[in-house]
C-alpha positions in Angstrom: -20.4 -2.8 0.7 -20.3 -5.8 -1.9 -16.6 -5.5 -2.5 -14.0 -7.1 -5.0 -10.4 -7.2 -4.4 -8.1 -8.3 -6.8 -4.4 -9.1 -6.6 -1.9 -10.8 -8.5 -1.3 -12.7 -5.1 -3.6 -14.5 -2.4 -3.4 -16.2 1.1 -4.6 -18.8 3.2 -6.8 -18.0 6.3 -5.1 -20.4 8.5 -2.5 -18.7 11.0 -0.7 -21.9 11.2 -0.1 -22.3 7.6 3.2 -19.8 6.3 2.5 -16.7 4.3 3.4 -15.8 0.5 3.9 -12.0 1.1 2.9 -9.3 2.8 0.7 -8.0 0.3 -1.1 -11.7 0.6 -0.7 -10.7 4.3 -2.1 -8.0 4.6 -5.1 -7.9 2.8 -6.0 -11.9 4.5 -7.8 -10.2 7.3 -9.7 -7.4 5.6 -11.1 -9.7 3.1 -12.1 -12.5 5.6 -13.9 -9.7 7.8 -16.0 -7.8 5.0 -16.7 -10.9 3.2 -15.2 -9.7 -0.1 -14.8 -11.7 -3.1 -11.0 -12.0 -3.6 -9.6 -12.5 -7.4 -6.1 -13.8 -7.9 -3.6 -15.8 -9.6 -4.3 -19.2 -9.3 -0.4 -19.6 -8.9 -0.7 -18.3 -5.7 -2.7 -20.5 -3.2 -5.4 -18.8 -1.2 -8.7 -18.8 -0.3 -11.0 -17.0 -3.0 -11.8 -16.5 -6.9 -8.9 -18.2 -8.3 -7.7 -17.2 -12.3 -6.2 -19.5 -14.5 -4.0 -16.5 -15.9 -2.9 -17.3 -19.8 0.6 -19.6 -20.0 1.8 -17.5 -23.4 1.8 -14.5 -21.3 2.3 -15.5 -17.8 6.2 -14.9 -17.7 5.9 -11.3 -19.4 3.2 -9.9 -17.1 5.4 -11.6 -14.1 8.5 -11.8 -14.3 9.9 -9.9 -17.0 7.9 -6.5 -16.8 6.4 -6.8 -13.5 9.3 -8.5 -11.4 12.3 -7.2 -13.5 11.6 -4.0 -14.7 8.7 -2.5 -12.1 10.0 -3.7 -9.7 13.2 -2.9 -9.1 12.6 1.0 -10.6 9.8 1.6 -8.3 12.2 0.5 -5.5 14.6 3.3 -6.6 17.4 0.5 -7.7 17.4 0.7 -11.5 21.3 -1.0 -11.2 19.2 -4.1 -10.9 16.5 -3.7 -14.2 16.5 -6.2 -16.8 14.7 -7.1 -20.0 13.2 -3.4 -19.5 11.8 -4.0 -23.5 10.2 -7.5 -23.1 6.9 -7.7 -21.0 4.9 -4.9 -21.3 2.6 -6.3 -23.9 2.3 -9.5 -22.1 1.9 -7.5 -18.8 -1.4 -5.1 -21.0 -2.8 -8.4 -22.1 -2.8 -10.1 -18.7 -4.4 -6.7 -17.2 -7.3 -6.9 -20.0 -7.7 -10.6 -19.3 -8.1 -10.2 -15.3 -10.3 -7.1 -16.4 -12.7 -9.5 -18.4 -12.7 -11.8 -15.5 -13.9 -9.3 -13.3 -16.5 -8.4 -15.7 -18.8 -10.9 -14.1 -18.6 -9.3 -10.9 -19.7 -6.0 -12.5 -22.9 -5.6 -10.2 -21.0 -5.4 -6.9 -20.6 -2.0 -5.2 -16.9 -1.2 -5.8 -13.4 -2.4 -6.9 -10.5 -2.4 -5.0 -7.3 -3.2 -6.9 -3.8 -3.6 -5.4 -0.3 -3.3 -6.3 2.4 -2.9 -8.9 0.9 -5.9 -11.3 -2.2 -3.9 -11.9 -1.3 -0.7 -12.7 -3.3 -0.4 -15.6 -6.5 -2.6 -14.7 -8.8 0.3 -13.7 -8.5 1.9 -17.4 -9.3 -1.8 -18.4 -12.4 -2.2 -16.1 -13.7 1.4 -18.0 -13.3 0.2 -20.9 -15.3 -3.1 -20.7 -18.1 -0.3 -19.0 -17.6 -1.1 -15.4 -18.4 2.3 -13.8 -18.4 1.2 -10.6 -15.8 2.7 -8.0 -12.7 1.4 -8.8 -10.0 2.3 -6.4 -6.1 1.5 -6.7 -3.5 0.6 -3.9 0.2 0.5 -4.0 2.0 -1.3 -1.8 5.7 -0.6 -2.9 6.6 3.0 -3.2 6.5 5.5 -5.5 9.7 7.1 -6.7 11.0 10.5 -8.1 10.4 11.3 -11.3 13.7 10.7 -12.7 13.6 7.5 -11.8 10.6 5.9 -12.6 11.1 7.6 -16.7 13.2 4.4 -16.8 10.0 2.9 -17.0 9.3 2.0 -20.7 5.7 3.0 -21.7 5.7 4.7 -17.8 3.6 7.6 -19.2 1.0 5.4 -20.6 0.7 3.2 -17.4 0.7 6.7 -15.3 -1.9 7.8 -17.6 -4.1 4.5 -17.0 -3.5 5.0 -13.5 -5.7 8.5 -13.3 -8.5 6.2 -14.9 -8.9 5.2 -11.3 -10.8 7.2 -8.8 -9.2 6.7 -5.6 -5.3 6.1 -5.6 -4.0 5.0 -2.3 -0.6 5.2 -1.1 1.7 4.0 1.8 3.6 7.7 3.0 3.9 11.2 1.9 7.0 10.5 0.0 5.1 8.1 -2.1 2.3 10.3 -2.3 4.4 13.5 -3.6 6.7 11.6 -5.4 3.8 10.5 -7.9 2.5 14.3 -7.7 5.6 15.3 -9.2 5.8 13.0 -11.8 2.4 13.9 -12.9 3.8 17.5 -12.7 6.5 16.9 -14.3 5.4 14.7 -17.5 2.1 15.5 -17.6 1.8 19.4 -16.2 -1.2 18.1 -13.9 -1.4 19.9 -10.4 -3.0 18.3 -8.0 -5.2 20.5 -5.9 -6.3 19.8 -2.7 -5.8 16.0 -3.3 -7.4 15.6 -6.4 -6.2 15.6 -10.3 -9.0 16.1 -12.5 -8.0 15.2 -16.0 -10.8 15.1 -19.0 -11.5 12.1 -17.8 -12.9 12.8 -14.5 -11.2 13.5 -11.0 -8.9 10.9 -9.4 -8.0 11.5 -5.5 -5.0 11.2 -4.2 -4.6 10.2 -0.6 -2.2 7.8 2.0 -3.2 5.1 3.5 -0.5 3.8 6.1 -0.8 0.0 6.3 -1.5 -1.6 9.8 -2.2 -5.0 11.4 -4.4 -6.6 13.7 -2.3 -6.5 17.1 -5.0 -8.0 18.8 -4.9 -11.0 16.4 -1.1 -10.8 16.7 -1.4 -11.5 20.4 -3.6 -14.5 19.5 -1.2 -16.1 17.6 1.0 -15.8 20.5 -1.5 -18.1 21.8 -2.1 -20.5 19.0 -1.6 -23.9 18.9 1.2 -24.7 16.6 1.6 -28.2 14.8 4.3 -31.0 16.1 6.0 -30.2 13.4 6.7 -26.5 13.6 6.9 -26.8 17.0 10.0 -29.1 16.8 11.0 -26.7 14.6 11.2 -23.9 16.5 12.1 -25.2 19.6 15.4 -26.2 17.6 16.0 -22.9 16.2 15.5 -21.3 20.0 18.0 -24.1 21.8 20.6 -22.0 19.3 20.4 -19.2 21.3 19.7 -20.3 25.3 21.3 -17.7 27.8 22.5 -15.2 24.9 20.8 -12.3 23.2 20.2 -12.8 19.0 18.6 -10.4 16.8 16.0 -11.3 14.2 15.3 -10.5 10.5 12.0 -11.8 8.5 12.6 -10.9 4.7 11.8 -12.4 1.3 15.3 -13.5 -0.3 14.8 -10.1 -1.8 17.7 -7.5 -3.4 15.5 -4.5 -1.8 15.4 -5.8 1.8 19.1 -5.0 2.6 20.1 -8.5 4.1 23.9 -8.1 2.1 24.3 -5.1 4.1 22.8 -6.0 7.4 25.2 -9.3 7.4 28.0 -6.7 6.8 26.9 -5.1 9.7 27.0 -8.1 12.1 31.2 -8.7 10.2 31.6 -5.2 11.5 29.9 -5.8 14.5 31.3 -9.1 15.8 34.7 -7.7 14.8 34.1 -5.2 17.5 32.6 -7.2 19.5 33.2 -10.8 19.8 30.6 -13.2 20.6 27.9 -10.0 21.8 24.9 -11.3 19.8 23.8 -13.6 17.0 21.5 -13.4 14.1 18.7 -15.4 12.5 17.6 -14.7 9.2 15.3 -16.0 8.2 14.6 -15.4 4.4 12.3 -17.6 2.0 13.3 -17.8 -1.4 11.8 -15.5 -3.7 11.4 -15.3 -7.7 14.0 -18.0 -8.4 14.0 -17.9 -11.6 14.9 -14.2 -12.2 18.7 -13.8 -12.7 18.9 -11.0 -10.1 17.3 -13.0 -7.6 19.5 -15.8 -8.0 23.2 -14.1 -8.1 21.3 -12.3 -5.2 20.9 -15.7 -3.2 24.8 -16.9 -3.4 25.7 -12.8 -2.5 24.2 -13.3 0.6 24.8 -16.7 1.9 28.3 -16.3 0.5 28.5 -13.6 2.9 26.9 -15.2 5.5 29.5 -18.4 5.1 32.3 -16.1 5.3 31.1 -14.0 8.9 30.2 -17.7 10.6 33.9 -18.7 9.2 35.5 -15.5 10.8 33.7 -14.9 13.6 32.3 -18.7 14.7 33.4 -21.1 16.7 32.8 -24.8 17.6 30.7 -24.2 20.3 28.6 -21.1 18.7 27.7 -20.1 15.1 27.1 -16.0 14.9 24.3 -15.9 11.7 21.6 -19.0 11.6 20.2 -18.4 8.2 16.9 -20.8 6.7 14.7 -20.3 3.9 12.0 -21.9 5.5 9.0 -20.1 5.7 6.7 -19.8 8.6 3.2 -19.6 9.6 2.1 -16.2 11.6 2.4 -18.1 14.7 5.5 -19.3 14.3 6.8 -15.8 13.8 5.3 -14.5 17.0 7.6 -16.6 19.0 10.4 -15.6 17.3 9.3 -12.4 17.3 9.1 -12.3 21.4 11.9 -14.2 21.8 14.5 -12.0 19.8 16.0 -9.4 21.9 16.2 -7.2 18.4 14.2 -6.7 14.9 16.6 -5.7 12.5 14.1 -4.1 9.1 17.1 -2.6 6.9 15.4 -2.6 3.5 17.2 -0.2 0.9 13.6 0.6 0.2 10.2 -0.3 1.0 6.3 0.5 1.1 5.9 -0.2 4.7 7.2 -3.5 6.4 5.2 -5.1 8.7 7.3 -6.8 9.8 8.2 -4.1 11.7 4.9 -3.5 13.7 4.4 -7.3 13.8 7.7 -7.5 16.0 6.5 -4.7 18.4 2.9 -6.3 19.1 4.3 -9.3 19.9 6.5 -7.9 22.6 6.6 -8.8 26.3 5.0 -5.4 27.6 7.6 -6.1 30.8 10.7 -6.9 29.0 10.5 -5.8 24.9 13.0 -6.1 22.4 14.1 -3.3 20.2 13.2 -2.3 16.8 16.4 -1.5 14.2 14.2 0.6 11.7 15.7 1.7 8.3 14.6 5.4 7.5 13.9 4.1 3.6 11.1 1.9 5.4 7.4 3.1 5.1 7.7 2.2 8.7 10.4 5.0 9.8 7.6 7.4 8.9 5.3 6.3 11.4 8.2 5.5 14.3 10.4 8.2 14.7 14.0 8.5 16.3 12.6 8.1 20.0 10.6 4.9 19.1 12.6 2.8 16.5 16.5 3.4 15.7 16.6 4.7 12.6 19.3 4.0 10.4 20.9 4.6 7.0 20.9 1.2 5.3 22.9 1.6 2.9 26.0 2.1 5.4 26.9 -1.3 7.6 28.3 1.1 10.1 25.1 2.4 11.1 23.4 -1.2 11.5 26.3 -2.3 13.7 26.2 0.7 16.1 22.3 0.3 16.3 22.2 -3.2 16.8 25.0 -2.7 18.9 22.6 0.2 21.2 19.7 -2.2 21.0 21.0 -4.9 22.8 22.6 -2.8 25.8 19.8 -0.7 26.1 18.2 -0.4 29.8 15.1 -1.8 30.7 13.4 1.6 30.9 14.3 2.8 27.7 13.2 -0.4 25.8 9.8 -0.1 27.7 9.1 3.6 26.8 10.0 3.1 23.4 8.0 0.4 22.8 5.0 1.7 24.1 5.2 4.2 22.5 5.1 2.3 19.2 2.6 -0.2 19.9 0.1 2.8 21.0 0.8 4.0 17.4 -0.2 0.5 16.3 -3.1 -0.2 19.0 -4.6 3.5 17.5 -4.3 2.9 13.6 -4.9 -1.3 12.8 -5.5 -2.7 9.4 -9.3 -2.9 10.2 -8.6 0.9 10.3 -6.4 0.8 7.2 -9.0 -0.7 5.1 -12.2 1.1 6.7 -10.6 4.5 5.9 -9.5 3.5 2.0 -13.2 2.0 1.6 -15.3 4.8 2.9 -13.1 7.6 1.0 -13.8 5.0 -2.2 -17.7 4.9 -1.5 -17.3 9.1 -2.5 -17.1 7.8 -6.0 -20.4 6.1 -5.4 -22.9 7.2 -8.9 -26.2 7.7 -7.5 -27.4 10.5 -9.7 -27.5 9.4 -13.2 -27.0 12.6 -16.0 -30.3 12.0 -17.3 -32.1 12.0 -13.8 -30.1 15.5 -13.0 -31.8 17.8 -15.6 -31.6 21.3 -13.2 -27.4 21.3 -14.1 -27.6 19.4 -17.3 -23.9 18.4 -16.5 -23.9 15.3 -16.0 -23.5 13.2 -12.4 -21.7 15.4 -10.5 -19.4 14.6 -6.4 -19.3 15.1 -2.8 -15.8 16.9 -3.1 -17.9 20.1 -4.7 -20.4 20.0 -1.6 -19.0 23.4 -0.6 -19.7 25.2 -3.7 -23.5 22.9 -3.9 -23.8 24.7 -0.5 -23.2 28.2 -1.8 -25.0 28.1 -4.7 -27.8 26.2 -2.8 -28.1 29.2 -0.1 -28.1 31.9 -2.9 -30.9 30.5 -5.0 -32.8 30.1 -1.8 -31.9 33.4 -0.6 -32.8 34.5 -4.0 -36.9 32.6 -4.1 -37.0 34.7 -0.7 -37.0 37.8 -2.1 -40.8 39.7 -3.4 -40.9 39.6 -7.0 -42.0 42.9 -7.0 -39.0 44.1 -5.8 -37.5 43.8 -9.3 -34.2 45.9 -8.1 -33.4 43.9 -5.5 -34.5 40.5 -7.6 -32.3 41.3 -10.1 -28.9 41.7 -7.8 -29.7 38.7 -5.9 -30.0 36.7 -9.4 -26.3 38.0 -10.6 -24.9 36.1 -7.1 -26.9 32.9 -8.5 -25.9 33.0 -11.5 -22.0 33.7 -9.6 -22.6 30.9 -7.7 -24.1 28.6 -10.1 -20.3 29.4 -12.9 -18.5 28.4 -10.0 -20.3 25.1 -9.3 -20.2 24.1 -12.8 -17.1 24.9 -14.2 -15.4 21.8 -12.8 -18.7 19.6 -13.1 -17.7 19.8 -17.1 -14.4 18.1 -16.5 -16.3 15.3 -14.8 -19.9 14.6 -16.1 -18.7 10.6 -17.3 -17.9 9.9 -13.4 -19.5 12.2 -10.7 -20.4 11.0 -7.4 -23.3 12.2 -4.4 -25.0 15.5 -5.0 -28.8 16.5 -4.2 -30.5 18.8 -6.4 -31.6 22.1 -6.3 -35.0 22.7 -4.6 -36.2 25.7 -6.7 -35.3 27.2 -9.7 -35.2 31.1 -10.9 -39.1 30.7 -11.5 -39.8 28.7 -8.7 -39.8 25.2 -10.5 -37.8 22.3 -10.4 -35.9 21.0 -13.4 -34.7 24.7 -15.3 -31.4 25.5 -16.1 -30.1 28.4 -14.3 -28.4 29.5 -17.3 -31.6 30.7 -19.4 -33.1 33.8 -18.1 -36.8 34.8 -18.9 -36.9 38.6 -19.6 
C-alpha cells in the first residue's frame, strides 16, 4: 500500500538521537518499515515531508486550541483549559492548509491521519475531492460526553470526524466514550462498529498501541555516544548498591509527577532512606501558562522532599529535563528496580511496555501502573500494580510492594506482560489499522455497477451480497415453465435484494469491495432487480 501519514509531529530514525513524543515515537518504526511518505510540521525535526505551516496561525492551531483547550478536555482535566474561545479558526485554517498540501499526494492508496491536531482534516481532504481511504487515529483518549461539550465548536469537529472512514482508538473506554457522545448529541447508534450518517459509514474500532520489543532489546545493545555515555554512567553512580525507581514523562500536568513526588514525601516519611527516584521529565510547551506554573509545582515539590528527606551523603528524587535517545532509556530502564507510570490520564503510555521489554528476564523490575493508563487495560492487577493516581497513598504502598517483592513474583509478573507485548507489537498495531483501512478501498465505481444502480457499494454488507447472491441464483435454477414456483422464488429476490439496498442508499458517495451479480431476473447482466417484466 502507497501510504501517507500525517502528523502534527515527526521523528528522527536514529535510536541514539532523543525523541519528541511518543506519538513521534511511535509511528518512527511503522513509517520506516512500509516506506510511507510522512507529512509534518516542520517545527518538529524528523525524517519526511516537512510543512512550512503558516506563522499568522501557527500559535492558534497549537497552542491555544490544540494545546490549551483539546488538550486538557480530552484528558478529562477541564480545571486546566484556557483561551477555550481563541484558536479554533486558526486551528480550521491550519487543517485546510495541511489538507491542500496533501493534495499532491492524492494518487497514493490511502491516508492515515493521527491525533488530536487533526481532527477535522479528513472532512478537509473530501472536500478538496480526495476519495481515497482516509483513516483517523487518536492517540489521547476520548472522554464522556459531559466533558468533552466544553469543547467550543465540539459538535462541528465530531461531525468532521465521521467524514473519516476508519476511526481508530487506544481502549474500550475511548471507544464507548466517543459512542456515547455521538449518542448523546447527535442520536447516532453505532451498530455493530459502524455509524452510517448521510455521508457514508465510518467504523469504529481499537487499536491498542504496541512497540517493537525486539528492537527494544537492540537498543539494549546499541552503541551509545561518549557523550551520553558519560552521562549515564553519572546518573547510575547515584544509585550504586541501593534500589531507585524510575519515571520517563513529558513535563506534562496529565502525567501525575506532582502526585507521584507526593508519594515518595509519604513514602520516605515511612520509610527512611528505602528507595530513590529519577525523573526524568523534558520540558514540554513552555510557553503555555499551565505548563509553566506546572514546572515550579513540581520541582518546588521536589526541592522540598530532597530538603526533608536528604541527606549529605544521599539525595532521595534526581530530577533532569534532559531528554534521551531510545538507548539511553533502555539502560535506565533495566537498571531501575521500578517504573512508576501515574498519569491522571492517558491514551496508552509506552513507556510502560518499553520498561518491561527491557527487563532482565532473571531479575526484572516492577511496573507501578496507573489504572487511568491505556496501559492498565492491557496489564491487569496480576501483571502491573494498579493504582489510583490521583491518591499519593496508593503510589507509596505500590512503590513500597514493588521494591520488596520476591524474586518469583517479579518474574511471573513480568512474563506475563512481556508475552502480552511479544504477541501484539506495533508492526501488529499498524498492520491491523491498515488492512481494516484497505475495506474502504473504491474499486467499483457507480457508473461501472449498473445491476444496483446505487452507487459503489462495501465489504461490511458481504453477508446480505451473499444472500441476495444465493437467491437470484437459486432463482435462474428454477424451469420457467414452472411459473408458480418462479414466481415465489422471485418475491425472496426481490426480499433479498430491499435488504441489500436499503443501507447501500446511505452510502453510494463512498462504498468499498463488492462483485456483481451474475444473472439477472431474465438471465442478463446489467437489469435492475427492481423492474419486473409481466
Amino acid at each position: 500500500m502507497k501510504l501517507v501519514v500525517i502528523s502534527n509531529r515527526g521523528a528522527p530514525f536514529d535510536p541514539n538521537k532523543p525523541q519528541t513524543g511518543g506519538l513521534a515515537a511511535a509511528l518512527e518504526p511503522v513509517v520506516e518499515r512500509s516506506g510511507a511518505v510522512w507529512m509534518f510540521s516542520s517545527e518538529n525535526r524528523g525524517d519526511g515531508t516537512e510543512l512550512d505551516l503558516p506563522a499568522a496561525h501557527h500559535r492558534g492551531y497549537y497552542r491555544d486550541y490544540s494545546n490549551s483547550t483539546l488538550w486538557p478536555v480530552l484528558h478529562s482535566l477541564s480545571d486546566r483549559m484556557s483561551r477555550a474561545e481563541e484558536g479554533y479558526d486558526s486551528y480550521r485554517q491550519m487543517n485546510n492548509f495541511i489538507a491542500r498540501a496533501a493534495f499532491d499526494l492524492r494518487d497514493r492508496d490511502a491516508f492515515w491521519v493521527h491525533d488530536y491536531h487533526l481532527l477535522p482534516l479528513g472532512a478537509d481532504l473530501h472536500k478538496l475531492g480526495i476519495e481515497r481511504p482516509t483513516g483517523f487515529f487518536l492517540h489521547t483518549p476520548w472522554p464522556t460526553a459531559d466533558m468533552i461539550e466544553r469543547v467550543p465548536n465540539y459538535r462541528e469537529l465530531m461531525k468532521s470526524m465521521l467524514e473519516y472512514d476508519l476511526l481508530g482508538f487506544q481502549t474500550n473506554r475511548d471507544l464507548n466514550n466517543f459512542s456515547a457522545c455521538l449518542r448523546t448529541y447527535f442520536g447516532l447508534e453505532s451498530r455493530d462498529g459502524v455509524v452510517t450518517t448521510e455521508r457514508g459509514q465510518t467504523r469504529l474500532q481499537k487499536f491498542p498501541i504496541g512497540i517493537d520489543p525486539r528492537q527494544f532489546a537492540e537498543y539494549l545493545a546499541a552503541e551509545l555516544s561518549s557523550a551520553e555515555q558519560e552521562k549515564i554512567s553519572s546518573l547510575l553512580q547515584n544509585f550504586e548498591g541501593a534500589k531507585f525507581a524510575i519515571g520517563v514523562d513529558r513535563l506534562d500536568y496529565t502525567k501525575g509527577i506532582d502526585k507521584r513526588v507526593e508519594a515518595f514525601n509519604q513514602l520516605l516519611a515511612a520509610e527512611p532512606g528505602s528507595i530513590s527516584l529519577l525523573q526524568i521529565a523534558p520540558s514540554s510547551r513552555a510557553d503555555v501558562d499551565e505548563y509553566r506554573k506546572y514546572k515550579e509545582d513540581v520541582e518546588n515539590a521536589i526541592d522540598h522532599v530532597n530538603a526533608q528527606h536528604g541527606t549529605e551523603e544521599w539525595r532521595p528524587i534526581h530530577y533532569t529535563n534532559e531528554p534521551f535517545s531510545q538507548a539511553a532509556l533502555a539502560r535506565l530502564y533495566r537498571a531501575a528496580h521500578v517504573c512508576v507510570v501515574t498519569p491522571l490520564s492517558d491514551g496508552m503510555n509506552l513507556v510502560a511496555k518499553e520498561y518491561v521489554a527491557a527487563q532482565d528476564p532473571k531479575d526484572p523490575g516492577v511496573l507501578v501502573l496507573s489504572k487511568f493508563a491505556g496501559a492498565a487495560e492491557d496489564f491487569n492487577e496480576d501483571e502491573a500494580l494498579l493504582v489510583d493516581p490521583n491518591h499519593p497513598e496508593e503510589i507509596a504502598a505500590a512503590i513500597s510492594k514493588a521494591a520488596n517483592m520476591p524474586l518469583e513474583e517479579r518474574v511471573r509478573r513480568w512474563r506475563s506482560m512481556m508475552d502480552k507485548i511479544e504477541s501484539y507489537t506495533i508492526h501488529d498495531w499498524s498492520a491491523d489499522y491498515l488492512r481494516e483501512l484497505d475495506k474502504s478501498r473504491i474499486t467499483v465505481p457507480a457508473d461501472q455497477f449498473h445491476h444496483l444502480g446505487l452507487g459503489w457499494t462495501n465489504e461490511a454488507q458481504m453477508p446480505l451480497y451473499q444472500n441476495y447472491a444465493a437467491t437470484l441464483t437459486a432463482y435462474n435454477e428454477i424451469d420457467p415453465a414452472d411459473a408458480a414456483l418462479k414466481e415465489a422464488a422471485y418475491a425472496d429476490v426481490k426480499s433479498a435484494f430491499v435488504a441489500l439496498a436499503a443501507p447501500l442508499k446511505h452510502t453510494q458517495d463512498r462504498l468499498w469491495d463488492l462483485p456483481a451479480p451474475t444473472a439477472s431476473r431474465d438471465g442478463h447482466r446489467g437489469q435492475e432487480l427492481g423492474v419486473r417484466e409481466d
